[in-house]
N, C-alpha and C positions, 0 to 999 in steps of 0.2 A: 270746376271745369274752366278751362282757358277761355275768358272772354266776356267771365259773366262774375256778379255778385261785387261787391266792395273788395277793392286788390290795392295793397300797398306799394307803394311809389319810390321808385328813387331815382334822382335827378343825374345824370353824367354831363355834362357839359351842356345844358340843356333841359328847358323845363321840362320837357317829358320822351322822353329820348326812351326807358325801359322802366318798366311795368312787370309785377309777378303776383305769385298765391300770397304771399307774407313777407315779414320781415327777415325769418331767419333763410328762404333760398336769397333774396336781395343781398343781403349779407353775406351769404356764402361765395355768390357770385360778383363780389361788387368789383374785383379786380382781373376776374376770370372773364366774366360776358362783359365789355368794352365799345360804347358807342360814342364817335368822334362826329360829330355835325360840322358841315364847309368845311371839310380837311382840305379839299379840293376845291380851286376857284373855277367858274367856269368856264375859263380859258384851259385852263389845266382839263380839265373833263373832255372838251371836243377837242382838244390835243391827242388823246388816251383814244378817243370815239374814233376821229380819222384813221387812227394806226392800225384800229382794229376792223374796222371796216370791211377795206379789200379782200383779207383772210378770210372772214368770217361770212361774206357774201357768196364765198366758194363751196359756201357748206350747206346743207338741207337741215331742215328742223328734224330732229330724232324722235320717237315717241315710245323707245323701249332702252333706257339706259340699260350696262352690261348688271349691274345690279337692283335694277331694278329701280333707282330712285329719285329718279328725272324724268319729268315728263314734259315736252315740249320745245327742248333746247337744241342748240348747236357748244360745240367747246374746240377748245383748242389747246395747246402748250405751247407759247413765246418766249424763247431765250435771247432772240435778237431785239432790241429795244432801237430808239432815236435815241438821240444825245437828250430831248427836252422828255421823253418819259423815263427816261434810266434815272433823273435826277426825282422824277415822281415817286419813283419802285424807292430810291433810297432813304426817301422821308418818313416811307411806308416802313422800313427796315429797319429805323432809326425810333419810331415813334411805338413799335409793335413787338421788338426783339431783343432778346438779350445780347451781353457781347459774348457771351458763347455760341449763343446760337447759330448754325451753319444755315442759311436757308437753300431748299432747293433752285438749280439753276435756272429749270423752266417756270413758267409763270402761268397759272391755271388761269384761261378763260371762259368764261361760262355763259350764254346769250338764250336768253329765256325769252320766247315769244311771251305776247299777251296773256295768254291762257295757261300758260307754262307753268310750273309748278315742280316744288321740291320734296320729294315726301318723307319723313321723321327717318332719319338713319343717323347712326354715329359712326365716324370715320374711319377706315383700318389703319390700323398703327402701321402697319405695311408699308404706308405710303406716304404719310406725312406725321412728323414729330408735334410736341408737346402744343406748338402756338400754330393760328391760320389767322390771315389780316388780309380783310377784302372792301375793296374801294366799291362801291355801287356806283352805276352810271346810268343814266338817263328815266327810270322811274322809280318812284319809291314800291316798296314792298315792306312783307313785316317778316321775321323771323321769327320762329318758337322755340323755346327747349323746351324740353319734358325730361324729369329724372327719369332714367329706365326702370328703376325702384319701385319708387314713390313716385306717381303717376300727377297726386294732386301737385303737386311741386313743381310748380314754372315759370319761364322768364320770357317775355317777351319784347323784341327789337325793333324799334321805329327806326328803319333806313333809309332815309332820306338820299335821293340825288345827291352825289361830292360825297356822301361819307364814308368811315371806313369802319368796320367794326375790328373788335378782337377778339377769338375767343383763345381761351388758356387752359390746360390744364384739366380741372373737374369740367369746366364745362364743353371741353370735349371729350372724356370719356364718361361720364356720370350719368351725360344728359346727351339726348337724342336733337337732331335741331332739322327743322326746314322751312323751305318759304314758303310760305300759304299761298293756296292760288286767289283767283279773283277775287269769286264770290265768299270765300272767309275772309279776304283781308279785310278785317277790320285791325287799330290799336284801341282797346277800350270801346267805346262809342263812336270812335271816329271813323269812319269810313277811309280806307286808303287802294281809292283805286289803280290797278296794275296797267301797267302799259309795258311795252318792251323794255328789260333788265338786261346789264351786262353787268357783270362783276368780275374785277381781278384779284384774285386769290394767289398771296405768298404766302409759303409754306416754311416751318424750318424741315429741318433734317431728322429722321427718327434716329432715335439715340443710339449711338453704337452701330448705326448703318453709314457703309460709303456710298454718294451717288451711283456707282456703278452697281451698287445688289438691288439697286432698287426697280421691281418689275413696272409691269402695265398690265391693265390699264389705270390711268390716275385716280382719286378721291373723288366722291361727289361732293364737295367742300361747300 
């Protein structure tokens, strides 16, 4: 079970940034699941924080996403940026993408009250391609995968404020992922209390799609 017993470790930039059942999902995953600690300086964050702000104040907390796997949030889609976060999204672009990769031109945001929570889905290919790279802002949270398979099989993400994760590939189709609410978030033994999340979420492009086929509503990423 996720959260319990002796669980092998591996370090990504960071003494303990991601945690899972063994060595060989760690290994599976060691290029796929991607955790970036202070990608973000804190100037950069309430930079991101103010832009989103206004928008996002406009909105009421939701408690039945259209799929079912949000509980708690507001979101939006920002293609209009500042000049000082367009140069944030590029790092993100840079540091998360290939140079093939097209990424969508909106930018998924996502604002999870306190108690809010994400619950295990994997994302339709519909709507966003191979990679997703999302900056957390203002509290830490953990993330899970679970193989859709093999259940014992999992990885778990310590998102610290400023960082960005990455996931690729298997471990967006393989593996189911979401945020734990409150009272599970733990990493290991460690208690990671939730406070209000925002995450920005770039997308590439699904394969062999033009922006224009692409429906609504967006991923719960």
């Amino acid at each position: 079970m996720a959260g319990s017993g002796q669980l092998a470790r591996r370090t990504l930039s960071g003494p303990s940034w991601v945690r899972g059942s063994g060595p060989a999902v760690l290994n599976r995953l060691r290029d796929a699941a991607v955790v970036q600690p202070g990608f973000l300086t804190t100037a950069e964050e309430e930079t991101l924080s103010r832009e989103l702000e206004p928008d996002l104040r406009r909105r009421r907390y939701e408690y039945d996403h259209w799929d079912a796997a949000i509980h708690g949030f507001r979101e939006t889609e920002k293609s209009r940026w500042s000049e000082a976060s367009q140069a944030i999204l590029q790092r993100v672009k840079a540091a998360a993408f290939g140079p093939s990769q097209t990424l969508l031109s909106s930018v998924h945001v996502l604002d999870l009250e306190p108690r809010g929570y994400i619950k295990p889905h994997v994302d339709s290919i519909k709507f966003c391609g191979a990679t997703i790279a999302g900056l957390s802002l203002l509290s830490p949270s953990v993330m899970r995968l679970v193989h859709t398979q093999e259940p014992g099989e999992w990885l778990e993400l310590l998102l610290e404020p400023r960082s960005l994760y990455i996931l690729r590939d298997s471990a967006r189709y393989d593996f189911s992922h979401e945020i734990l609410r409150d009272e599970e978030s733990f990493f290991g033994e460690r208690r990671v209390p939730r406070g209000r999340r925002i995450s920005v979420i770039c997308r590439s492009l699904p394969e062999g799609v033009s922006p224009g086929e692409l429906g609504q509503p967006p991923p719960a990423c």
